[in-house]
C-alpha positions in Angstrom: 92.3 119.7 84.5 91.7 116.4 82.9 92.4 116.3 79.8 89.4 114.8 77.3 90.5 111.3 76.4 91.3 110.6 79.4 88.1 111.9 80.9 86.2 109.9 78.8 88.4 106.7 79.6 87.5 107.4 83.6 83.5 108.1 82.7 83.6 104.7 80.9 85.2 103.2 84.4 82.5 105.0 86.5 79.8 103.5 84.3 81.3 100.3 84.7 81.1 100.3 88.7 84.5 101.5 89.7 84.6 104.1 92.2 85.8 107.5 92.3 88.5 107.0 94.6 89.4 103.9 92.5 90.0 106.2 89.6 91.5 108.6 91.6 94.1 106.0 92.6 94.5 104.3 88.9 94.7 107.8 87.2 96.6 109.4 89.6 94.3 112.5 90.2 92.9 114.2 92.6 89.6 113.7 94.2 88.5 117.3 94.0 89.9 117.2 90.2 87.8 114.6 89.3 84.5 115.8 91.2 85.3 119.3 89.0 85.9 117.1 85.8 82.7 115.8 86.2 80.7 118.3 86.8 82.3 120.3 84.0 80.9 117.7 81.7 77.6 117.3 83.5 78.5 113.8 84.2 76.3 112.7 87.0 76.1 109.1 88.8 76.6 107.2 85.7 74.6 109.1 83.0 75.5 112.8 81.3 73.0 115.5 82.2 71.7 117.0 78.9 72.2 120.4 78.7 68.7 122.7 77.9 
């Protein structure tokens, strides 16, 4: 698991055009960790999904 400051450093990369596997490689993370961080946080292709 990612821990939340560093989550919300690699969602500010995303935003700002990096890739996933970019991350992956900077952060030193696994793919499917990141893809699972993600979606834990409803973080989807650059914006957060608001939750109903």
């Amino acid at each position: 698991m990612i821990d939340a400051e560093k989550l919300a450093t690699i969602t500010t990369a995303l935003d700002a055009g990096a890739t996933k596997a970019a991350v992956c490689r900077s952060f030193g993370i696994k793919r499917s960790t990141l893809i699972d961080s993600l979606a834990r946080i409803g973080w989807f292709a650059g914006r957060k999904v608001q939750e109903a």
